[in-house]
C-alpha positions in Angstrom: 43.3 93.3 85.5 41.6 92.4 82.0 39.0 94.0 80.4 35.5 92.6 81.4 34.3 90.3 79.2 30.8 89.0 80.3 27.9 89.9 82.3 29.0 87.3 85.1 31.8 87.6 87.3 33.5 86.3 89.8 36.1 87.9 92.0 39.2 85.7 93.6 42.6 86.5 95.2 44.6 85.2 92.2 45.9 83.5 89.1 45.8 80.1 91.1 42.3 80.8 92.4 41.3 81.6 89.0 42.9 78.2 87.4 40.8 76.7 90.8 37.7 78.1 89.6 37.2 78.0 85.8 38.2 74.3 86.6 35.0 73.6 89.2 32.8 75.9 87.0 33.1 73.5 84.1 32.8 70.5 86.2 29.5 71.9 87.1 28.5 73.0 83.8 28.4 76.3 84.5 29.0 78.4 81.8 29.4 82.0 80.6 31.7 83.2 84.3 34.1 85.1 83.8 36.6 84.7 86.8 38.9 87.6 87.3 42.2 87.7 89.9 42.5 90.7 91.5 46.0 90.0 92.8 45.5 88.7 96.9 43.8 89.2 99.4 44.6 92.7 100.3 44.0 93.8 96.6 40.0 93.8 96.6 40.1 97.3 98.3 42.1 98.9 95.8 41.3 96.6 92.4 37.4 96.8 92.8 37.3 100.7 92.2 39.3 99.6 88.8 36.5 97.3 88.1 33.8 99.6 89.0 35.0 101.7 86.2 36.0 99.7 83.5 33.8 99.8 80.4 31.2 97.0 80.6 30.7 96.7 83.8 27.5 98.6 83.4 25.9 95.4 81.8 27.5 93.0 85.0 24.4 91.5 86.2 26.0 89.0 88.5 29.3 89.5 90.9 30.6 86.8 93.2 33.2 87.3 95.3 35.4 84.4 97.0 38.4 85.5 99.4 39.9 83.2 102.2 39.1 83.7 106.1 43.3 83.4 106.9 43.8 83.3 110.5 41.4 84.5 111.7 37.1 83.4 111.3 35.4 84.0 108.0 33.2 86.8 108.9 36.4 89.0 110.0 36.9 88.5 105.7 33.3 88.8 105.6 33.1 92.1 106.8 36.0 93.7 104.9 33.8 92.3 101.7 30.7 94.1 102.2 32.4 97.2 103.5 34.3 97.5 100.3 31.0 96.9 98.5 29.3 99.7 100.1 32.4 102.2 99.6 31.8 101.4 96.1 28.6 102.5 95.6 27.1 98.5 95.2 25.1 96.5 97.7 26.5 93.8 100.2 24.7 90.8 101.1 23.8 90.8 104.8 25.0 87.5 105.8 27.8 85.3 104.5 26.7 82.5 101.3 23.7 85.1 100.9 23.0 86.0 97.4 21.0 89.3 97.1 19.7 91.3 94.1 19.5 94.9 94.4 20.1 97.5 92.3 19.9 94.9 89.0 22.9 93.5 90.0 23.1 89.9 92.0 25.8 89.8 94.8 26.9 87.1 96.8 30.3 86.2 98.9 31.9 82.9 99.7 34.8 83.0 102.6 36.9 80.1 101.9 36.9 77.2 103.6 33.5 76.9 104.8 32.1 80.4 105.4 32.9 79.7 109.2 36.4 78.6 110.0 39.8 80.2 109.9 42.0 78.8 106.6 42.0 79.2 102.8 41.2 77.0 99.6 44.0 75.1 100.4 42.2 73.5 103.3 39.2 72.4 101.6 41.4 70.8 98.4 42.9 69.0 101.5 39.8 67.7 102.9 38.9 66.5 99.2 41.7 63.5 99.3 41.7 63.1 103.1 41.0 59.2 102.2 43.3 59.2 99.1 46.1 56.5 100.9 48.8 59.4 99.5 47.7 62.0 101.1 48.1 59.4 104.5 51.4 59.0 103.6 51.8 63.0 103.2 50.8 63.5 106.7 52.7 60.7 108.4 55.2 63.0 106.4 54.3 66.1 108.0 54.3 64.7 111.4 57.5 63.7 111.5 59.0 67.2 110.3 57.0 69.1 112.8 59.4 69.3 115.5 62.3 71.0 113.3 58.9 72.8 111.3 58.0 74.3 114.8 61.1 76.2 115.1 59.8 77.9 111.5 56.3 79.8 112.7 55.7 81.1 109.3 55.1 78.0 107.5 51.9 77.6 105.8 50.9 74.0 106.8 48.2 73.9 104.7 49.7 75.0 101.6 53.1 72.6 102.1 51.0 69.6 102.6 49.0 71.0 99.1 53.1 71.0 97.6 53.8 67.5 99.0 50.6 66.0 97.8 51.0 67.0 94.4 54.7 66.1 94.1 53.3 62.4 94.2 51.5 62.7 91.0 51.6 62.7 87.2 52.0 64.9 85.1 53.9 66.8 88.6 52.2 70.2 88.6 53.4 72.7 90.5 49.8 74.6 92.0 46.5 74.1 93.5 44.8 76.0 90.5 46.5 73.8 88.1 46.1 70.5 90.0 42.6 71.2 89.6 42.2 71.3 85.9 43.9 68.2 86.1 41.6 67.0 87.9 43.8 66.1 91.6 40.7 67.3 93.6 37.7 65.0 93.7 35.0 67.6 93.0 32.6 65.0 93.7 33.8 64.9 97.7 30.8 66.6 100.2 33.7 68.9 100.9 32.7 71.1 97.9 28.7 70.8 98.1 28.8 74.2 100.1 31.1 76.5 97.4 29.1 74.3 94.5 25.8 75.6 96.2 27.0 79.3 95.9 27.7 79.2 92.3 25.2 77.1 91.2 23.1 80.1 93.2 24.6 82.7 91.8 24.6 82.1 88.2 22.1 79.4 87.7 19.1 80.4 89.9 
């Protein structure tokens, strides 16, 4: 994990999360975050103690965190959040999209897709290009593997159809986070009002 460098933050699974972000924070004009990848999902119990004790987090006046629900419904992600929060010594929001101030220190968590539903970032860049004819052509695609795919339970539908979708464009690039600075996603789809909201929240309010 790098050093901290401002007084915002905000905390994601990884590197591609990170590209994700920094991407959507400049489309919104949001400046001055400094997004940090704590290595996946599983790593927030063990990286935020790291963070809690690095020099200059004493001046953090913001923290956002943004994790995906997985398989099962966002507040199951919710709850590991707040509980790893409290463990360290900070306060956790009460409800999921809330932003609280306590302690001089803002705190708010976003579980990816929509704070409700199983699934991951992935999902939502989906739902961005539903209408884009390409991604039509990536799920006619995808419908006629699914019988052999079946037979493979521990495919990640949602991240394959995010692989085949951006092997039709160029410059190819090979992840979500990267797709995004290229600008693959449409930021402007209603898709994204909800996750704009929170960090326009966060860090602007």
């Amino acid at each position: 994990m790098k050093r901290i460098e401002s007084k915002k933050l905000l905390i994601v699974e990884g590197k591609d999360e990170r590209n994700f972000f920094a991407a959507l924070l400049k489309h919104e004009d949001v400046n001055g975050v400094q997004v940090i990848p704590v290595g996946g999902k599983d790593k927030f119990k063990t990286e935020l103690p790291n963070l809690v004790n690095m020099d200059g987090f004493s001046e953090v006046d913001t923290f956002g965190f943004v994790r995906d629900a997985e398989e099962k419904k966002a507040p199951a992600a919710f709850s590991s959040i707040c509980s790893t929060l409290m463990k360290n010594n900070l306060p956790a929001p009460k409800s999921i999209n809330q932003v609280i101030v306590q302690q001089n220190i803002k705190i708010g968590v976003f579980i990816m897709p929509n704070n409700v539903d199983e699934g991951m970032l992935e999902d939502l860049c989906l739902q961005s290009i539903i209408n884009d004819p390409l991604y039509g052509c990536v799920d006619k695609y995808f419908e006629c593997c699914s019988p052999q795919m079946s037979k493979n339970k521990k495919i990640n539908i949602a991240k394959a159809k995010v692989q085949a979708y951006l092997a039709t464009q160029n410059p190819l690039v090979s992840s979500l986070g990267l797709a995004a600075q290229k600008g693959y996603w449409d930021f402007k789809n209603s898709c994204f009002v909800d996750i704009k909201q929170f960090l326009h929240n966060l860090f602007m309010s």
